[in-house]
C-alpha positions in Angstrom: -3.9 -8.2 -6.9 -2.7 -9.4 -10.5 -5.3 -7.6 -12.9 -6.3 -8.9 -16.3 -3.6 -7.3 -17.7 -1.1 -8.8 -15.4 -2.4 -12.1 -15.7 -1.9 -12.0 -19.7 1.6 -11.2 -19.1 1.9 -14.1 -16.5 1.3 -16.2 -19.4 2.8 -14.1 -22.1 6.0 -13.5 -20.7 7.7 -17.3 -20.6 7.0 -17.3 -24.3 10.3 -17.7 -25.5 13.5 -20.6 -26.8 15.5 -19.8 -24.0 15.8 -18.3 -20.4 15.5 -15.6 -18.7 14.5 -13.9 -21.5 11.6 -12.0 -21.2 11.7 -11.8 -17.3 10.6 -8.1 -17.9 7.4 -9.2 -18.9 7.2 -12.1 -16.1 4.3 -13.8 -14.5 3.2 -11.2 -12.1 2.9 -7.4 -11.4 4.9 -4.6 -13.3 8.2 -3.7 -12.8 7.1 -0.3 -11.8 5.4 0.5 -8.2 2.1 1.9 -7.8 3.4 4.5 -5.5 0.8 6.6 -5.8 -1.3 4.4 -3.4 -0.4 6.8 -0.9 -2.6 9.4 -2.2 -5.5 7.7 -0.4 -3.6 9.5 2.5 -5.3 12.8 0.5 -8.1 10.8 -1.7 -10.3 10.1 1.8 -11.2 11.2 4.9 -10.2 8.8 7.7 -13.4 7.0 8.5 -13.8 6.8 5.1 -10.5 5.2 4.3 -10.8 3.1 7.2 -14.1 1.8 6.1 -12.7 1.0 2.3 -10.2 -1.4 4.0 -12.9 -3.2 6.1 -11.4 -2.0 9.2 -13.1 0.8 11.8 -11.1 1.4 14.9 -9.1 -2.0 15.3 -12.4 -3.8 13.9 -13.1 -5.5 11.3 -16.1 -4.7 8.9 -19.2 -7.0 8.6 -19.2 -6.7 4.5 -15.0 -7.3 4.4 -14.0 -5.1 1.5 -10.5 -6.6 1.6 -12.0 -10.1 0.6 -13.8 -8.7 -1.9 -11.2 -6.9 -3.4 -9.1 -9.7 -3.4 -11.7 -12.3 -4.7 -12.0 -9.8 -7.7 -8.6 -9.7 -8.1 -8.7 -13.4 -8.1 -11.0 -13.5 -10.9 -8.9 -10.7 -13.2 -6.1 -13.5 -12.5 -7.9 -15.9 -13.5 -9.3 -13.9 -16.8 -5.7 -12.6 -17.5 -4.3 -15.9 -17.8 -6.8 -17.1 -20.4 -6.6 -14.2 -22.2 -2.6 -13.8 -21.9 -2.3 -17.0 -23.7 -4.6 -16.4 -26.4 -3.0 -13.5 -27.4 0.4 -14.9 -27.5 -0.7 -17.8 -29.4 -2.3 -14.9 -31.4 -0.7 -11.7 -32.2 2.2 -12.2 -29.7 3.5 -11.9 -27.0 3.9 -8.2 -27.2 -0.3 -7.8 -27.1 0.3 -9.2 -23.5 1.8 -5.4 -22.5 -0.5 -3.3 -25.3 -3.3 -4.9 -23.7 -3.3 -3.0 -20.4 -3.7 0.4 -22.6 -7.4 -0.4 -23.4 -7.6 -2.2 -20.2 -6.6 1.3 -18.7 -8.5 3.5 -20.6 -11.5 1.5 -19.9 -10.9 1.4 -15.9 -10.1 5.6 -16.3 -13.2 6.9 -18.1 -15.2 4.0 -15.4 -14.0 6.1 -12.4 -16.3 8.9 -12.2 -19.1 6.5 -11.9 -17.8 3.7 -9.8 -16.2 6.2 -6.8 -17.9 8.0 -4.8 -18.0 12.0 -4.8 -15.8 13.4 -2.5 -15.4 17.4 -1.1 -11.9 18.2 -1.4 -9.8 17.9 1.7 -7.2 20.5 2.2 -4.0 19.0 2.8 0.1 20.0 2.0 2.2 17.9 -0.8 5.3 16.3 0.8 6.7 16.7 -2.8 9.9 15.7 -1.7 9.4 13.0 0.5 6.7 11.6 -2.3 9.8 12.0 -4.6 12.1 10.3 -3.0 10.2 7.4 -1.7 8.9 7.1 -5.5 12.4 7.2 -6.8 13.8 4.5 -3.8 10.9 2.2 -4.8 11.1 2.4 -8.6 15.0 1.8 -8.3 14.9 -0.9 -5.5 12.3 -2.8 -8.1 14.4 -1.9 -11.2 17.6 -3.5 -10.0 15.2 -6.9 -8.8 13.9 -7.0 -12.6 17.6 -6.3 -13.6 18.9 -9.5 -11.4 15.8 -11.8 -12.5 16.6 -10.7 -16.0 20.3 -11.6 -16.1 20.1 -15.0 -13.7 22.3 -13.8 -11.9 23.6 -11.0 -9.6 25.6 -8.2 -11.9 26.6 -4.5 -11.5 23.1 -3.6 -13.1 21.2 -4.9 -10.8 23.2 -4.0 -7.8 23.7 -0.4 -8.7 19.7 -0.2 -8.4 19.4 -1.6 -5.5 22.5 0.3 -3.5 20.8 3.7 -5.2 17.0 2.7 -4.1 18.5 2.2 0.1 20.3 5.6 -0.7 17.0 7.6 -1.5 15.2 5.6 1.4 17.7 6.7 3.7 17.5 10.3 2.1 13.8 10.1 2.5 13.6 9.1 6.2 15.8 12.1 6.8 14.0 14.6 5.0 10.6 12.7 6.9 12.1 13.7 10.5 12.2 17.4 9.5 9.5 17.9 6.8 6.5 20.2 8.3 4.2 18.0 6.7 5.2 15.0 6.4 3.9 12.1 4.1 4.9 9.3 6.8 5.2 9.1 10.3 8.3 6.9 10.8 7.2 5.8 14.1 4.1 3.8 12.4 7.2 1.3 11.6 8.1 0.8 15.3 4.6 -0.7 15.9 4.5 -4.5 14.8 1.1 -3.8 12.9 2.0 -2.3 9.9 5.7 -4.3 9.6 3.9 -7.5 10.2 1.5 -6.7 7.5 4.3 -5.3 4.7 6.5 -9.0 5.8 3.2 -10.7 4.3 2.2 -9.6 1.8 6.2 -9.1 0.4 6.5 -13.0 1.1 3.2 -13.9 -0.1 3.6 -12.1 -3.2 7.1 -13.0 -3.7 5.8 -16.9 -3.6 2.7 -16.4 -5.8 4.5 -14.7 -8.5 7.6 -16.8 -8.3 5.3 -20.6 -8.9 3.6 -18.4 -11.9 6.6 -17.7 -13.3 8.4 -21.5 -12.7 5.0 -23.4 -13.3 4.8 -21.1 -16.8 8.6 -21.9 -17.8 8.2 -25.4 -16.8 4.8 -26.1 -19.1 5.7 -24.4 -21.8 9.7 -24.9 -22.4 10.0 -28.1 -20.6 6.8 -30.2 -21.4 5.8 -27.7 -24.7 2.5 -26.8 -23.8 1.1 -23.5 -25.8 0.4 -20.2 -23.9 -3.3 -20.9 -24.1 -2.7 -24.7 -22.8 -0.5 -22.8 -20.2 -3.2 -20.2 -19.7 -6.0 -23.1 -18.7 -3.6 -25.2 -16.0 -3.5 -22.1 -14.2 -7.2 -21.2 -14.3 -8.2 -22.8 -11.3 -4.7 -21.6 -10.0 -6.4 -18.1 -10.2 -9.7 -18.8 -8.7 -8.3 -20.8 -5.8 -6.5 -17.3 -4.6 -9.8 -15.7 -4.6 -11.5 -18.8 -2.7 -8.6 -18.4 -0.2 -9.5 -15.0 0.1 -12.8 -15.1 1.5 -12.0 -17.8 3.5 -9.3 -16.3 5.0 -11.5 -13.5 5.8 -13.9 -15.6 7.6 -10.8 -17.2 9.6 -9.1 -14.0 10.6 -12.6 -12.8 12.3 -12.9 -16.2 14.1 -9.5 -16.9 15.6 -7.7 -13.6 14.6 -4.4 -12.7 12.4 -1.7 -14.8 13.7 -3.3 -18.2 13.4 -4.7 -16.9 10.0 -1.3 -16.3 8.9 0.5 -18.9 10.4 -2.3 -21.4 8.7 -2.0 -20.2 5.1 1.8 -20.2 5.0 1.6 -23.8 6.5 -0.7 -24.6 3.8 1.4 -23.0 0.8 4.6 -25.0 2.2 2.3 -28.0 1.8 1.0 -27.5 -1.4 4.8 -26.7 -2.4 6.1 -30.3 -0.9 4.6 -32.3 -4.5 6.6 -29.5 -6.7 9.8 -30.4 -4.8 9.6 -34.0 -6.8 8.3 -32.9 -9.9 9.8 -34.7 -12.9 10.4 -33.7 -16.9 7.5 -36.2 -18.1 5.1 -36.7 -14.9 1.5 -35.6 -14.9 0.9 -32.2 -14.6 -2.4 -32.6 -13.6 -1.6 -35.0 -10.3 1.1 -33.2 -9.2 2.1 -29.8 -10.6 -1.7 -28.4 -10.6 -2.8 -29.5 -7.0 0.4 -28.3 -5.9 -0.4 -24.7 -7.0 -4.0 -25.2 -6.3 -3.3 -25.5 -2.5 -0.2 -22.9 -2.6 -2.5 -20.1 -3.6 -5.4 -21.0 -1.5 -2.8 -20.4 1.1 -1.6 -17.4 -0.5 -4.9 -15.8 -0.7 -5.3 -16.7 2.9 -1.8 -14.7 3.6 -2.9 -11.9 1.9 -6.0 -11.1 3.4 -3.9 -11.6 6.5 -1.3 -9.0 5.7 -4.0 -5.8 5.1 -5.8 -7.0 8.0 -2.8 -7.1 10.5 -1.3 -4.0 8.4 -4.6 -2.0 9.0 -7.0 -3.4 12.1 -4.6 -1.7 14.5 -3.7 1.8 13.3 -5.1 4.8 13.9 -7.9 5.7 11.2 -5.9 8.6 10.1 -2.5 5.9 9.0 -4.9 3.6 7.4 -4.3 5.2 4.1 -0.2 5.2 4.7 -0.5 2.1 6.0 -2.5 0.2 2.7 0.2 2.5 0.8 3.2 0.6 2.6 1.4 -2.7 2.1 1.0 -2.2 -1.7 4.3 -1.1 -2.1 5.4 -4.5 -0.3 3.4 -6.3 -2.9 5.2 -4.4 -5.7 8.2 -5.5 -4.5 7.6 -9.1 -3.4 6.7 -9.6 -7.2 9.9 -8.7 -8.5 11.6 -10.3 -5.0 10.1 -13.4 -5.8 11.2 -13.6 -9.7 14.3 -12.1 -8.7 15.5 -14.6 -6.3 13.8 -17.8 -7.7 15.2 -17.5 -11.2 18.7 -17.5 -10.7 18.4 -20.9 -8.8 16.1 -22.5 -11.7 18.6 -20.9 -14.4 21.0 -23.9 -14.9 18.1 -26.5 -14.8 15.7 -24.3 -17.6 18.5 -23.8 -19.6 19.8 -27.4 -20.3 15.8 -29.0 -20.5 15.9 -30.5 -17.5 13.7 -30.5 -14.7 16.6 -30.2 -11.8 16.7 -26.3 -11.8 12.5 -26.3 -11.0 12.4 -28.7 -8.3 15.8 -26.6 -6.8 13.8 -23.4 -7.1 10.3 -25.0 -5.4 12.6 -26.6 -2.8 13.7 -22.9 -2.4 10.0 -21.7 -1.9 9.1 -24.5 0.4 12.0 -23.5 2.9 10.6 -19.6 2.5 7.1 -20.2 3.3 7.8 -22.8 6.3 10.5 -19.9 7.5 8.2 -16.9 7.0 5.2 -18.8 9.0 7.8 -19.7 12.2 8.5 -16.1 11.7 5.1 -14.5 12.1 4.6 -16.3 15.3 7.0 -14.0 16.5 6.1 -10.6 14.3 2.2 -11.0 13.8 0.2 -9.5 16.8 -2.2 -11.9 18.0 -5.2 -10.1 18.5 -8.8 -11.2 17.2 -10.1 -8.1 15.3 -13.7 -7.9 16.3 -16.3 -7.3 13.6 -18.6 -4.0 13.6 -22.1 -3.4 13.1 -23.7 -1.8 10.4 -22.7 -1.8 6.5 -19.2 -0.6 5.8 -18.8 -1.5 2.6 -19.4 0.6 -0.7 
């Protein structure tokens, strides 16, 4: 989920006299994956990983670490924003970016306190496989960056893309044979863990697509500042968290595919108001509810796509199987900037407001298409919740 540092540059990034400049620094996640996610595979035991993601053996846990993970991320969102904006309005954009340095440092030397101590597991490096997989990921995201960048598809953006499906291709080869391998490619036959990576690469391509319109819209076309812009999203940012723990709640009651189904529904509906938005109407009738409800239904979706990712693996894939859900969520950011931009382009660039409601038209035909197709792809079976405290 967006940290604080993310959120400053979902503000920080539109700052500019023109578009898409700046789509480097975008609202949302960076341009490079957090591949090494798949080190939980090494980090953690099985039950232990298992019990991280709030699911034991196909059940969910009592306490729900994923909500809660997802509710803080939520509120980093939501702190990110405010301060993105005051720093842009500040020192400048650039302080958007410098600020996850500190932001790192801080998280880094927190570490040994906050995680618990672990004996270490013996276990073989892929190094090739984590290479390559690294490599096709970084490259797939690169050339997305590249295309949101330019508006448009160009040779520098495709080049990217046609090298990252090279090194996956590479990589599921060099899986088949490696004697330790870092993924089993059968987990990808099992609707599970595809079911789980198509959510959270749609859900994360809408989120950070409206940040990156809304932001463009409020502060080129109506000329709010980055801290003005920063405050329309806050309750933007704490209605993903309150859609997390909701959805949470809803996925133990009447199981995944309803879940998901129901938060895609709602982020179409909340997308419906954005379809008619105008160059001078009120951004608080329209443009804020619209988001409001569009990440309530996020957060709903992506509590959704870790639990159908993860409730029924094996404990031993739960750690490969969060690592092929993050890397979805890398990659939906980009997606979703990628794909939106070039159809706002035309309308951002000449003041008008034709481009946004052509790109939020866009993302109201995506959600209302991803939720018809997870009533085929999500499994529909009701996780069932454990006893005892799993959460740490």
């Amino acid at each position: 989920m967006p940290a604080c540092g993310a959120g400053a540059r979902g503000v920080a990034g539109v700052h500019g006299d023109h578009f898409p400049s700046g789509i480097a620094d975008r609202g949302g996640e960076p341009g490079w994956p957090r591949c090494p996610t798949l080190a939980i595979r090494a980090a953690y035991g099985p039950q232990h990983r298992a019990r991280r993601t709030g699911v034991v053996h196909g059940r969910l846990a009592r306490h729900r670490p994923c909500h809660r993970r997802l509710s803080f991320g939520g509120t980093g969102s939501a702190a990110g924003v405010l301060l993105g904006g005051a720093l842009t309005d500040g020192p400048g954009r650039q302080w958007g970016v410098c600020v996850n340095v500190p932001v790192g440092l801080v998280a880094l030397a927190a570490l040994p306190v906050l995680l618990p101590r672990q004996l270490p597991q013996p276990a073989r490096l892929d190094l090739p496989g984590a290479v390559l997989v690294a490599a096709g990921t970084a490259s797939l995201i690169y050339g997305l960056v590249r295309a949101g960048d330019a508006g448009r598809v160009s040779t520098t953006a495709v080049l990217p893309v046609v090298g990252a499906l090279v090194l996956y291709a590479v990589f599921a080869a060099v899986e088949r044979v490696s004697r330790a391998a870092l993924m089993d490619l059968r987990m990808f036959t099992r609707r599970p863990v595809p079911a789980g990576a198509f959510l959270m690469l749609v859900a994360t391509a809408l989120l950070i697509g409206f940040s990156f319109l809304g932001s463009v819209y409020l502060q080129q076309q109506r000329g709010y500042s980055p801290l003005a812009t920063g405050l329309v999203f806050l309750p933007v940012a704490v209605a993903t968290g309150i859609g997390a723990r909701l959805g949470s709640q809803l996925v133990g009651r009447t199981g995944s595919l309803t879940a998901a189904v129901a938060g895609l529904v709602a982020t179409a509906a909340g997308t419906m108001p954005l379809v008619w938005l105008t160059a001078d109407g009120s951004v608080y009738a329209r443009l804020m509810p619209g988001l409001v409800i569009d990440s309530f239904g996020i957060g709903v979706a992506f509590v959704t796509a870790i639990t159908a990712a993860l409730a029924l693996v094996a404990p031993e894939e739960a750690g490969l199987a969060s690592g092929v859900v993050n890397t979805s969520h890398e990659v939906g950011g980009s997606m979703g900037v990628a794909v939106l931009s070039p159809v706002a382009a035309s309308g951002i660039e000449h003041g008008v407001a034709d481009g946004f409601t052509s790109a939020f038209t866009v993302s109201a035909i995506t959600a209302t298409a991803s939720a018809l197709i997870t009533l085929v792809l999500v499994p529909h079976r009701k996780p069932q919740t454990t006893g005892g405290p799993h959460a740490h």
